[in-house]
N, C-alpha and C positions, 0 to 999 in steps of 0.2 A: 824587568827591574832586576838589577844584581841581587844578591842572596847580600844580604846587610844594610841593604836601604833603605831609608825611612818608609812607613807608608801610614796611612789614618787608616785606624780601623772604623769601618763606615758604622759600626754599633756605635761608638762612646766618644770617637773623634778624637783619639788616643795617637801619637805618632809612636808606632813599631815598626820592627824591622817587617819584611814580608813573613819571616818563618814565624814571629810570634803572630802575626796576624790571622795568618792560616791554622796555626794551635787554636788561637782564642776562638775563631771562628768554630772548628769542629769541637770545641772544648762546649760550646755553647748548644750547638746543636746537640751535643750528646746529655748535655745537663736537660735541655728541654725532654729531650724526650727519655728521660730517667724520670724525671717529673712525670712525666704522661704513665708511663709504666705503671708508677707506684701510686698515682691516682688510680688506676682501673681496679691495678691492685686491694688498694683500701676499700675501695666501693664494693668491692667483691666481698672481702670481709666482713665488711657492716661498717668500717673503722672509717677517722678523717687520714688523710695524708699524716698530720701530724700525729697521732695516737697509733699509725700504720707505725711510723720510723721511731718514736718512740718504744715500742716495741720491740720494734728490730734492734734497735742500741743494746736493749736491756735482753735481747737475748743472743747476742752475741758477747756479752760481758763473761766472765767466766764465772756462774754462781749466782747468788742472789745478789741485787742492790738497793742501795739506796735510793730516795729520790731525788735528793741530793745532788747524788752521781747520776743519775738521768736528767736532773738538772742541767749540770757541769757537762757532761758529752751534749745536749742537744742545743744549750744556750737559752731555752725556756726557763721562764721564774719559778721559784719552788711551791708556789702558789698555781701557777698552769699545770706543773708534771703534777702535784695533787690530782687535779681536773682530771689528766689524762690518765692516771692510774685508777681512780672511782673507775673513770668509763671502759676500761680495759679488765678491772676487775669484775663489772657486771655482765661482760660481754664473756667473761671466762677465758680469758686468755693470761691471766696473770692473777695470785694469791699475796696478800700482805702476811708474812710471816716474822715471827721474833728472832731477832738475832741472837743465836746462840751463845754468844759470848758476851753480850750486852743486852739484856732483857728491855733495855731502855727504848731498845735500836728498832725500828720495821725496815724490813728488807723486802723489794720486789722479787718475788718468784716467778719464774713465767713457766707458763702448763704446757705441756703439751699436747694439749687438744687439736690443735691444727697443725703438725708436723705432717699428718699425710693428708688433713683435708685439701688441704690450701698448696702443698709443693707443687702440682700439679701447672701452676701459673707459672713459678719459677724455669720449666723444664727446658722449656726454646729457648731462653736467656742462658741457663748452664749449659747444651748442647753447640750454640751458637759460638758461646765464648772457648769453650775446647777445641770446637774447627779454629777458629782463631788462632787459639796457642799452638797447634798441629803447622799451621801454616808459619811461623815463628821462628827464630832460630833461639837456643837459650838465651845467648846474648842480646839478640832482641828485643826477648822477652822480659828480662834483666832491665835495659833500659827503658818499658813501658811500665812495667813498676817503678823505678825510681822516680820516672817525672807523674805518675799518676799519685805516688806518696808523696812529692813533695807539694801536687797543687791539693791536696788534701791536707795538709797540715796551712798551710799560706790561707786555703778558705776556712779552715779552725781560726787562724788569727785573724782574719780579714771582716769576716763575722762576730767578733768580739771588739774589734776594731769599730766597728760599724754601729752597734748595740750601744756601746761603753763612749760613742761622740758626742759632746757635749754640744747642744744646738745656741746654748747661748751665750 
């Protein structure tokens, strides 16, 4: 098949070109098995998937946050991130604290309790991805960030897209 002809992606029955379809294919297999990762992950933890990445959101945020804002990044109701902070709070992995400029405010904390329990799981994932970038050229590399940020903002809207569809 030329490089720009139609083809159906055998997942969704979508007509794309061949290069999208090969994207969406390895795009898919690599999303399943991130899923798989970060399930063994959580299990390891104690945690669900969801309260695993929930976590994760809130500790790569810069600071403490809101629940709010763990709302708002993971697309859960502010009634769910509640759930998820009690059980992340009992588990010790995160502290409710007062917002210093607004006494009104609780801001998620997250402990550091597991910075070197648990890095351990991450290590083949960081090692793996550095041979990776090793084998790369900047430019490359350049261009596998811009399309990994752009289908990562596209699945932010796609999933608020999806949430926010009105069924009736």
């Amino acid at each position: 098949m030329a490089n720009g002809e139609k083809q159906v992606d055998p997942g969704f029955g979508l007509d794309m070109s061949e290069g999208g379809v090969r994207l969406a294919m390895c795009g898919r297999a690599l999303s399943a098995a991130t899923v798989m990762f970060h399930t063994a992950v959580a299990d390891r933890m104690g945690l669900s998937v969801t309260d695993h990445k929930c976590l994760d959101l809130a500790r790569r945020a810069e600071g403490p946050v809101t629940a709010g804002r763990i709302a708002e990044l993971s697309g859960l109701s502010t009634g769910a991130v509640t759930g998820v902070i009690d059980r992340l709070e009992r588990a010790r992995f995160v502290r409710r604290v007062r917002d210093p400029h607004d006494r009104r405010k609780v801001l998620v904390e997250v402990l550091a309790k597991d910075a070197g329990e648990h890095a351990w799981m991450f290590q083949g994932l960081r090692d793996a991805c550095e041979k990776a970038v090793q084998q790369h050229s900047a430019g490359e590399i350049e261009v596998i960030i811009s399309y990994l940020t752009e289908m990562t903002e596209t699945l932010h809207a796609e999933t608020k897209r999806v949430r926010d569809h009105d069924n009736g």
